[in-house]
N, C-alpha and C positions, 0 to 999 in steps of 0.2 A: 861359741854360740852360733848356731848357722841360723840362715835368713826365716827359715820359720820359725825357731825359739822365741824370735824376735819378733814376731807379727802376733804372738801371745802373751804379750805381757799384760798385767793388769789392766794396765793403763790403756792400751790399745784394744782391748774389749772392752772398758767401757766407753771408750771413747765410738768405737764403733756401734754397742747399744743407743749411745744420745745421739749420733746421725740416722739410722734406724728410723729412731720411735721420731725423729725428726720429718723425715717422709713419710711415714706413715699418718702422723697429722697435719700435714700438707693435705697429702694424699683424702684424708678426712674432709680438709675443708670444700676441695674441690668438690669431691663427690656429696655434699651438704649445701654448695652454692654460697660459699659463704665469702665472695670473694673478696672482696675489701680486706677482711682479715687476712685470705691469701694476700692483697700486695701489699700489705705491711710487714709481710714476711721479706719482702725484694728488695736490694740497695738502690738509692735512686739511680746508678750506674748500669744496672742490669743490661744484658742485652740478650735478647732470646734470638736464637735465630738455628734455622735448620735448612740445610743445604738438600737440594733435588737428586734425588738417585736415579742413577739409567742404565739400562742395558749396555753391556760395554763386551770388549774382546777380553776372553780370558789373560791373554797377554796385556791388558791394558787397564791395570786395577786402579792404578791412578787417574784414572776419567771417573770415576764411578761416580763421585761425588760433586754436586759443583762447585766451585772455590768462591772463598768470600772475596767479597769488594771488584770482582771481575767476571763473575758469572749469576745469574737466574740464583734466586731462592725459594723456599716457601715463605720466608717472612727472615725477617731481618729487621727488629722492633725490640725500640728502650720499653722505661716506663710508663712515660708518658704515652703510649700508644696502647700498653697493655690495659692503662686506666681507662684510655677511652672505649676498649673494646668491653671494658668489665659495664660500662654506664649504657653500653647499647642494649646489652644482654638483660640487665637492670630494667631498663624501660620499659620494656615489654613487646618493644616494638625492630627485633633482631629477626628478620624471617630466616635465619638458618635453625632460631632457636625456638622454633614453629614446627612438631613439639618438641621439648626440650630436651638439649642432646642428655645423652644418658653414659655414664662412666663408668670404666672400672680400674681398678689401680690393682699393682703386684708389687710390692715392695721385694726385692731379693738380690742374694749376692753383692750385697754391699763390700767392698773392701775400703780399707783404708791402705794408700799405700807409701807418703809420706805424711810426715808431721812439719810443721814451722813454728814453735812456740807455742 
């Protein structure tokens, strides 16, 4: 059986349909405002965080990014911080959310490409 036979088994489509339709109603709530339900979707462990990209030497792909715990980020935030940003946006009184941001989501290319149990 080679390595694609095996990324088509039953089980591994559906499994990949229920991550799917998984973000997809993520994806739903967000663009609905529905957040609370989003962070009941998040383990209390969560940690969101998205590193700075720069201009860099072709020769030097390994800067692109900035490295966690030792460089700049855009955010680097549990739950407890995403809560409080969902209670800003809540209130009414968020001026980034003056008027309010507007979304859109793509769900695509999902792979699955190990299992654990």
């Amino acid at each position: 059986m080679t390595t694609l036979d095996r990324a088509y088994t039953l089980d591994s489509v559906l499994l990949q349909l229920e991550v799917e339709r998984f973000f997809s109603a993520e994806a739903e709530m967000l663009d609905e405002r529905r957040f609370d339900e989003w962070l009941d979707l998040l383990h209390e462990d969560v940690r969101y965080w998205m590193p700075i990209a720069r201009n860099v030497r072709f020769d030097e792909p390994e800067l692109e990014y900035t490295r966690e715990h030792s460089e700049a980020s855009w955010f680097d935030e549990g739950k407890d911080t995403l809560q409080k940003r969902v209670k800003q946006i809540q209130g009414g009184d968020h001026w980034a959310e003056e008027p309010r941001s507007r979304t859109t989501h793509l769900v695509a290319n999902v792979r699955i490409e190990s299992t654990d149990g």
